[in-house]
N, C-alpha and C positions, 0 to 999 in steps of 0.2 A: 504494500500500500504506500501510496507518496506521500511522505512528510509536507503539513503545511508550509513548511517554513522554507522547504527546497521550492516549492511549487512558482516563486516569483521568478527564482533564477532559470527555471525547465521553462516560462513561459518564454523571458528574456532570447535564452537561446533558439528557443520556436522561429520567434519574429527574427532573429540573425539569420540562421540556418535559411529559414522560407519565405525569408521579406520578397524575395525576386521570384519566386515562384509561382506561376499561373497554369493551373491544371484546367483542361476543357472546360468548357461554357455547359455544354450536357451534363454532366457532373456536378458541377458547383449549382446549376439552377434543379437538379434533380435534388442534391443534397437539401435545397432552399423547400422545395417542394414535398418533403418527406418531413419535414419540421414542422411544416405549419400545419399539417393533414391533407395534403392536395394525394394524394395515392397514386390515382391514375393518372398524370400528369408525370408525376417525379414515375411511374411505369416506364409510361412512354418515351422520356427524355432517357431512362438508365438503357431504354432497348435500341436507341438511335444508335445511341455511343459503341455498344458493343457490340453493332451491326458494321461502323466505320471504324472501330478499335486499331485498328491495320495501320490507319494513319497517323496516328499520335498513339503509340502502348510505351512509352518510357514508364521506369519502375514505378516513379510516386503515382502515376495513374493509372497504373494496372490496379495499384493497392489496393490506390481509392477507390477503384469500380467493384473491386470485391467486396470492399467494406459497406459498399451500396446494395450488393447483389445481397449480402446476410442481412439487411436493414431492410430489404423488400421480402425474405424468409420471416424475418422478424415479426412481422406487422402481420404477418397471416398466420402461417401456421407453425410460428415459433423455430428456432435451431434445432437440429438436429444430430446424433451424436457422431452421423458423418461427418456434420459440418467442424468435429471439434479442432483436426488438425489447423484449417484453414483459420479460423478464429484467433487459436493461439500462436500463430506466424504473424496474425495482422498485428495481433496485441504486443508482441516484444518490436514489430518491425514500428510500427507509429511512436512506441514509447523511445525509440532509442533517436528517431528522426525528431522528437519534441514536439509532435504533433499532439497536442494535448486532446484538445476537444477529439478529437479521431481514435485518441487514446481509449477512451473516457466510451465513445459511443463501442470500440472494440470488445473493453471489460464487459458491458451490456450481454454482447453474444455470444462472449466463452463465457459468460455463466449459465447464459440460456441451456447453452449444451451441456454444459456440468449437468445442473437441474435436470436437464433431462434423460441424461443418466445415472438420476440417482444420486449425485456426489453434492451433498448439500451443503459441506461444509465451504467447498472448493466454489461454488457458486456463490453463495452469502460472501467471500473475502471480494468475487470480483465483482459483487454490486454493492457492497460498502466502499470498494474501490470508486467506482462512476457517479456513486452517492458525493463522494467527498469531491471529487473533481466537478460536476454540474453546483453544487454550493458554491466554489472558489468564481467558477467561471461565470455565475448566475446565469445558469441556463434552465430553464425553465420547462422546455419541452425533453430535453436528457434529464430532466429530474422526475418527470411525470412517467418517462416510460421507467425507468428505474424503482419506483414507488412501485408501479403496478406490478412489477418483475419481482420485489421481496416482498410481497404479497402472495404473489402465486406461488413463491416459495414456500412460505409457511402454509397458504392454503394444502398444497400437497403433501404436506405435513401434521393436516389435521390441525393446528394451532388456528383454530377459527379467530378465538379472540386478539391474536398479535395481527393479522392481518387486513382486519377491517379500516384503522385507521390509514392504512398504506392506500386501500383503495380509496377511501375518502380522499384522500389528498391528490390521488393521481385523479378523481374526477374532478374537482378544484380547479386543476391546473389545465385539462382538458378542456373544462368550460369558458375559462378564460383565453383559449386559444381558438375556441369554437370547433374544436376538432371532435368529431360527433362520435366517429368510430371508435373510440378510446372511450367516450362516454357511454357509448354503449355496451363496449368489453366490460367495463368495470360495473355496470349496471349489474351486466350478466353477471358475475362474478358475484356482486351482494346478495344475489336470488338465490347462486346457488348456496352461499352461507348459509341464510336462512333456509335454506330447503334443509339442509343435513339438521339444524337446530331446533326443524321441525315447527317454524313460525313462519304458519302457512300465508297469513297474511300480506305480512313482508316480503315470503317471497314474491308472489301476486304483484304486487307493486312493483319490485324491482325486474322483472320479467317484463311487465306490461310497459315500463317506461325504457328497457332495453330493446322491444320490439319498435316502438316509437322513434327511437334514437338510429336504432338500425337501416329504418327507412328512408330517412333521411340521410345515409351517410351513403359515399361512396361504394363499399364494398360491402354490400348488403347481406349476401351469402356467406360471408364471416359469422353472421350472427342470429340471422332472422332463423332460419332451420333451427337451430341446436336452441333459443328461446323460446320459439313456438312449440317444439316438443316437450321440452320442461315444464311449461305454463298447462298445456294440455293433461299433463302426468297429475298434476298437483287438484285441476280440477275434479279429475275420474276418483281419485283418491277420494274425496269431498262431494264425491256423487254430485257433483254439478254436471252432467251430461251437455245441456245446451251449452254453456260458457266452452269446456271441452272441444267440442265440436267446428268452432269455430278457427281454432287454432290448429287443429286436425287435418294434415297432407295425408296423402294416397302414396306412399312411398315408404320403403324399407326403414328409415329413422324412427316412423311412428306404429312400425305394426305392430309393437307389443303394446302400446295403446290403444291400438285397435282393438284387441285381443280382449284387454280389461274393459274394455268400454261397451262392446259386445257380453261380457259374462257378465256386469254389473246390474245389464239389463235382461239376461237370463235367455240372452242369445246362445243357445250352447254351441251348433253348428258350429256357427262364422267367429266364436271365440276359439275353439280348436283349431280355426285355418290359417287363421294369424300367430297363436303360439306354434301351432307347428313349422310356419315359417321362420319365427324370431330361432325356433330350434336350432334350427339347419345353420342359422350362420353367426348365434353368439358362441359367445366363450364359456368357458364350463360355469360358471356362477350363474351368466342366465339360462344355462342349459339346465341349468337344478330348478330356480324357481319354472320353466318354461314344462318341466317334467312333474311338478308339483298339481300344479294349474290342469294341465292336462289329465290328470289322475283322478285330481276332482269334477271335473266336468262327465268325466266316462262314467264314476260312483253317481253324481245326478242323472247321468240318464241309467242308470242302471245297470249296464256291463261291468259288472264286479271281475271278470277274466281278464279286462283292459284296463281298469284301474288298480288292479294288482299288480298285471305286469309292466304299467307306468312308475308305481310304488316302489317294486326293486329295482328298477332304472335309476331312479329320483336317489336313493338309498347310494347306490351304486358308486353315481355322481358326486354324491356328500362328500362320501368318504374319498373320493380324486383333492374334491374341491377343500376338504380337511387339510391334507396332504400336501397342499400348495399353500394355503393360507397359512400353514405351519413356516413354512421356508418365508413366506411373504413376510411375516412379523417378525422372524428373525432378522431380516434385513432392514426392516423400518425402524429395531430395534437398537440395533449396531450402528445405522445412518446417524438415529435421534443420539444417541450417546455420542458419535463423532462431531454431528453439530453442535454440544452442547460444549463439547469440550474446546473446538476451535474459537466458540464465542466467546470462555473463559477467557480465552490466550489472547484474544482481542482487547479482550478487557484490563487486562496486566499492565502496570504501568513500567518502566524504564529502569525504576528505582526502586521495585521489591524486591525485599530483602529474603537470607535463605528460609527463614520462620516461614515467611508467607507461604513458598513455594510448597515444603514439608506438610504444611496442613491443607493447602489444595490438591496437592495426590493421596491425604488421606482422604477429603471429604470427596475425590473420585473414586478412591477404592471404596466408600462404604455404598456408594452410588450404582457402584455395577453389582455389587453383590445385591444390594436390596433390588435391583431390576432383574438378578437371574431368580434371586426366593418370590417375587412376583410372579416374573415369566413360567417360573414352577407348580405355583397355587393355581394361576390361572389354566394352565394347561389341564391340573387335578381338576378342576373345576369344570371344566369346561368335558372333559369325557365322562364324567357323574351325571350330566346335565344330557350329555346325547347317551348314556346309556339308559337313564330315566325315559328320553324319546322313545326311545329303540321300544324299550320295552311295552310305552302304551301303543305304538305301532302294531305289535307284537298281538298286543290284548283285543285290538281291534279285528285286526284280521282272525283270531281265533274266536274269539265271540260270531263271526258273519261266518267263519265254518261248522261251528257248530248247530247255528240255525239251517244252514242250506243240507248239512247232513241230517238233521232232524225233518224236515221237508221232505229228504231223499227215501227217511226212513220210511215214513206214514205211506208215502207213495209204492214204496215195495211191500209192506206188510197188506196193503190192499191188493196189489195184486196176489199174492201168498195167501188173502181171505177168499179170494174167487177161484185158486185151484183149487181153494179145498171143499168149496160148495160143489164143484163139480166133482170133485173124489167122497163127497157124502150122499149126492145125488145116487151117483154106483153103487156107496156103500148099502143105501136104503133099499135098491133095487135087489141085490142080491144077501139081502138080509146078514152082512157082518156084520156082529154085535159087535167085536174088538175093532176093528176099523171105524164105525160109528164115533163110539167112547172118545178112541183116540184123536179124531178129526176133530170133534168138540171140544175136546179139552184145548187144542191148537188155535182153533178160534178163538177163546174164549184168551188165551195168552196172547195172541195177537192184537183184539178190539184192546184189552186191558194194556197193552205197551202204548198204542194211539190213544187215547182215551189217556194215558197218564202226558204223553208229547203236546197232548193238543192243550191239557192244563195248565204247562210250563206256558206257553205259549200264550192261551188268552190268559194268564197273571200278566206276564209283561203288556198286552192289550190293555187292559184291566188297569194298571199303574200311570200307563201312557194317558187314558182318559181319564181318570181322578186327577191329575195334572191339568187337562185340558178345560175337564168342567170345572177345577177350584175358580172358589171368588176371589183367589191374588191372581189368579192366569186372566180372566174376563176383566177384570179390571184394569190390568198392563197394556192388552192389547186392545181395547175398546178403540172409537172412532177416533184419528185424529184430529176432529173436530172439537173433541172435548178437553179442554182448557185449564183443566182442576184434575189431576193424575198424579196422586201420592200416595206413600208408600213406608207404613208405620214399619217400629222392627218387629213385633212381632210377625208383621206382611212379608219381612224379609225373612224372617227366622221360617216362615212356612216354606217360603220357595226354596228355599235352599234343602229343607226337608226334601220335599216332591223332587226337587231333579235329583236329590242322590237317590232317592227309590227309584224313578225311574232309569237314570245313568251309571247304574252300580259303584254309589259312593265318586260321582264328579267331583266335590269339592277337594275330597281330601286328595285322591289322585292326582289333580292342579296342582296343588298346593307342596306334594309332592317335587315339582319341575320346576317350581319358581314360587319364594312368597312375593302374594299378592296385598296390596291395600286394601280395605274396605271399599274405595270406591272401583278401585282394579275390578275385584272379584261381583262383586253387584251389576258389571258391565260383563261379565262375563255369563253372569246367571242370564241377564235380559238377552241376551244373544246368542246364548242357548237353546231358548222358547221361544225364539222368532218375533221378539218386539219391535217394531219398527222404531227406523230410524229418528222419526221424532219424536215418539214416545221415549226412547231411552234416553237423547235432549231432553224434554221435560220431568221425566221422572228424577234424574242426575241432576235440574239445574246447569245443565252446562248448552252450548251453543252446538250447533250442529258441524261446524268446524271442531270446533273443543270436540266431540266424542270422535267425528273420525280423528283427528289427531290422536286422540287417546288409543285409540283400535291398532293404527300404525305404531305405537311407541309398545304397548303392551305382545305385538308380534314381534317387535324386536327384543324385546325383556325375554322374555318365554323360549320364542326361538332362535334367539341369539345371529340374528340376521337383520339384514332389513326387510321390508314387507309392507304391501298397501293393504288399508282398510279393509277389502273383501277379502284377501289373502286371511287376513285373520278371522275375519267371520267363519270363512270356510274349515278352521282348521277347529276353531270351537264347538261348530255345530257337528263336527263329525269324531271331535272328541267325546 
C-alpha cells in the first residue's frame, strides 16, 4: 500500500516522467467516457482504437487500452480469474511509470479477480489500496466504484451489516454523477441484503427502484433480468400472484418461478414442467429443492411409486449436496480466518512493541481453536438434526406401507372368502361334514382378520373427523369474512390434543427436530388443518407478509436450508 507521505513525491514524478506524453484521442475521450457513465460511447471509442491499434501500439498505449478493455469487463460482468495475470502486469507496470490514477483504477481489477477467486484477503489490501489513492487524488467516481467493490466483498462474505454502508455511499456518489447504472447495481444489491435478512418489504422497494433505474440507464440487461426475477420470487413467496406476474418472463431465469407460481395455485401439471426443466440445468442444490417439489406434487396427485422414487432421488442429492457444503465451509472458513487476520496486520501500527505482537498470536491461537470446537458442534449438530429427518422420513413412508398393505390384505382375504364359498358350495353338495366345518371355520378367520383391519382403519377415520367436527377446527377455519377469530389457550390446549391423536403424537415429534416458540408451533398446528392464509394473519395478529415470512424463516430453522412459504406448508402438512 502507498505511504501518504510518499504519494506527493510519486505524483511529482508522474507529471516529470509524462508531462510530454499524449496517448490517443480514442482512449483519453473513452477513458472520459467511462467516468462519467456514458458506456456505450466510451464502447464504441475503446472498439475504434483497437480496430486502428496498428497505427499508434507504442507500450504506454497498448497499456492503456488494456487497462480500458478490464474497465469495460468491469462495468458488466466483473474480472475474471483469467483476467488475473493481465491485471497484475498493468498494476506493477502503471505503479512503476507513476501513473497514479491508472495505478489506482488497476488495484480496482486485481482485486476484482482476487475476489473472484476467492482470495479475500488479497482483494481487501488492493481496494484499500484504490481506496487510499481516489481520497489523495479526490476522485470521486474511482471512489464510488471502489465502495461498491468492498461491499460486494463483504456481501460474498455474508457480512451483510459491514457492507451496507459501502453501498450507501457508492449510490451517493452515483447520484451525484447521474450515472444510473451504478445506481441501479447498488439498488440491486440493497434488495438482495434484505432478501437474505428476510425484510420482504425492503426488498420490494429496492428491487422496484432498481428496475426503474435500470431502465433508464444505458445497459439495461445488466440489471433488469436478474431484478425482475428476484422481485417476482419475493412476491410468489407472499402469494401475491398478480404483482408476481407482472415481472414474470417466458424464459429459463424464471422457470423455477414458474414452477412455484403454478403449484401455489395448485396447478400440479405445469408446476412439474417447469421444475422439471429448472432440473435439467441447475446445480445440485437446486436439483435437491427441484427433487423435493416434485415428490410433492406426484404425493398430491396421488402416485405414491413416483413420489417415492422422487424421495430417494431428493435423499440421494442431500447427501452429494452435504458432501460439498462440507468442503464449501471449510473454505469460507479458512478465507474468513485469512481475512481476518490480514485486517489485523493492516491495523498494526509501525511502532508495536514485542508485548503486543505475543498477545495477538495468542488471541489468534485461541480464535482458531474456538472456530475448529465450533466447526465440530456444529457439524455434531447438524447430523443429529438430518438423522432426526431421516428418520421421520423413514416413519412416513412406513406408516403409507403399512396402510397400502393393509388394503392389499382385505382385498386378498376377499378373494380367499369367494374360493371358499365355492369349495362349501361342493362341500354341501357332496355332503362332507369335515370339509364343511373346516371351510367355516376359514371364513369365519378371514371376515374376523377384515373386520378387525377395517376397525384400525375407521379409528383413524373416526379421529380424522372428531378433528374436523371440533368447535376449535369450525371456528379457525370459518368464513374469511368474519373479523373477530380468537383463540383462548384452552382452544389451543384442544388443538394441539386433536392433531397429536390424529398425527401420532405431531407435537412432540417436531419438537423433537427443532424447539419451536409458542408462536412457531401454533403456526404450525394452523397449517397443519389447513387454515387459510388469512385466518392464521388474524388468529396470530400478525400481517400476511409477517406469516409468510414466518413460514420461510421456520423452513429454514427446521430444515436447515433455505425455503419458500409453500415449500414449508408442504413439508408440515405431510409431516
Amino acid at each position: 500500500m502507498l505511504k501518504r507521505s510518499l504519494l506527493p513525491i510519486i505524483i511529482l514524478l508522474a507529471f516529470i516522467s509524462c508531462g510530454e506524453k499524449r496517448y490517443p484521442s480514442e482512449l483519453v475521450m473513452a477513458d472520459s467516457a467511462y467516468m462519467r457513465g456514458d458506456y456505450k460511447r466510451a464502447d464504441s471509442l475503446l472498439d475504434v482504437y483497437i480496430v486502428n491499434s496498428s497505427v499508434n501500439n507504442d507500450e504506454d498505449s497498448y497499456a492503456y487500452s488494456r487497462l480500458l478493455c478490464l474497465c469495460k469487463k468491469f462495468v458488466r460482468s466483473g474480472i475474471t480469474g483469467s483476467d488475473l495475470p493481465l491485471a497484475d502486469s498493468l498494476s506493477s507496470y502503471f505503479k512503476n511509470r507513476g501513473a497514479i490514477r491508472k495505478y489506482g483504477l488497476s488495484c480496482i481489477f486485481l482485486g476484482n479477480a482476487f475476489q473472484n477467486g476467492e482470495d479475500y484477503p488479497s482483494a481487501m489490501e488492493c481496494y484499500l489500496t484504490s481506496r487510499q489513492i481516489s481520497m489523495e487524488l479526490n476522485d470521486s467516481v474511482m471512489l464510488g466504484w471502489v465502495e461498491k467493490a468492498i461491499g460486494n466483498l463483504y456481501f460474498d462474505q455474508r457480512m451483510l451489516d459491514k457492507c451496507i454502508p459501502y453501498y450507501q455511499h457508492c449510490y451517493e456518489i452515483a447520484h451525484a454523477m447521474k450515472d444510473t447504472l451504478r445506481m441501479a447495481q447498488t439498488s440491486y444489491k440493497m434488495a438482495f441484503v434484505s432478501t437474505i435478512k428476510n425484510d420482504a418489504d425492503s426488498a420490494i422497494y429496492f428491487y422496484e427502484k432498481a428496475i426503474d433505474l435500470g431502465q433508464n440507464s444505458q445497459l439495461a440487461s445488466l440489471i433488469l433480468p436478474a431484478a425482475k426475477q428476484q422481485i417476482s420470487d419475493i412476491y410468489i413467496q407472499i402469494e401475491e400472484y398478480g404483482n408476481a406476474l407482472k415481472y414474470m418472463s417466458r424464459d429459463s431465469m424464471n422457470s423455477a418461478n414458474w414452477g412455484y407460481f403454478h403449484y401455489g395455485q395448485h396447478h400440479l401439471d405445469s408446476a412439474a414442467f417447469y421444475f422439471k426443466e429448472v432440473y435439467e440445468n441447475e446445480k445440485l442444490r437446486g436439483r435437491a429443492d427441484m427433487l423435493f417439489m416434485l415428490s410433492a406434487i406426484e404425493e398430491e396427485k396421488g402416485n405414491v411409486v413416483n413420489a417415492i422414487d422422487y424421495l430417494h432421488r431428493y435423499v440421494s442429492t442431500l447427501d452429494s449436496l452435504q458432501a460439498q457444503t462440507r468442503t464449501e465451509e471449510t473454505m469460507r472458513v479458512q478465507a474468513q480466518f485469512n481475512y481476518n487476520n490480514i485486517n489485523t496486520k493492516l491495523q498494526k501500527t509501525v511502532h508495536e512493541n514485542e508485548k503486543l505482537t505475543n498477545t495477538l498470536i495468542i488471541i489468534l491461537f485461541v480464535i482458531i481453536v474456538l472456530s475448529l470446537i465450533s466447526l465440530i458442534v456444529f457439524k455434531e449438530y447438524h447430523h443429529k438434526k438430518s438423522s432426526e429427518l431421516e428418520r421421520e422420513r423413514l416413519f412416513r413412508m412406513e406408516e403409507q406401507r403399512k396402510y397400502m398393505q393393509s388394503v392389499d390384505r382385505i382385498e386378498e382375504n376377499n378373494k380367499r372368502i369367494a374360493v371358499l364359498e365355492k369349495q362349501l358350495s361342493e362341500a354341501l353338495d357332496n355332503h362332507d361334514l369335515n370339509a364343511i366345518e373346516r371351510i367355516k371355520l376359514d371364513k369365519a378367520w378371514l371376515y374376523s382378520e377384515n373386520e378387525s383391519i377395517q376397525k384400525i382403519q375407521e379409528r383413524n377415520i373416526a379421529l380424522r373427523n372428531l378433528l374436523l367436527n371440533s368447535n376449535v377446527y369450525c371456528n379457525i377455519t370459518r368464513s374469511k369474512d368474519n373479523c373477530d377469530i380468537r383463540m383462548s389457550d384452552n382452544d389451543w390446549k384442544e388443538l394441539e390434543r386433536l392433531i397429536d391423536d390424529v398425527y401420532d403424537g405431531f407435537t412432540s415429534r417436531l419438537l423433537t427436530i427443532c424447539n419451536l416458540s409458542e408462536i412457531e408451533l401454533r403456526t404450525c398446528y394452523l397449517i397443519k388443518v389447513g387454515v387459510p392464509l388469512k385466518n392464521i394473519a388474524q388468529i396470530l395478529c400478525l400481517s400476511l407478509q409477517g406469516v409468510s415470512m414466518t413460514r420461510s424463516r421456520l423452513y429454514e430453522k427446521i430444515l436447515k436450508k433455505k425455503g419458500s412459504a409453500p415449500e414449508f406448508d408442504n413439508f408440515i402438512k405431510n409431516f
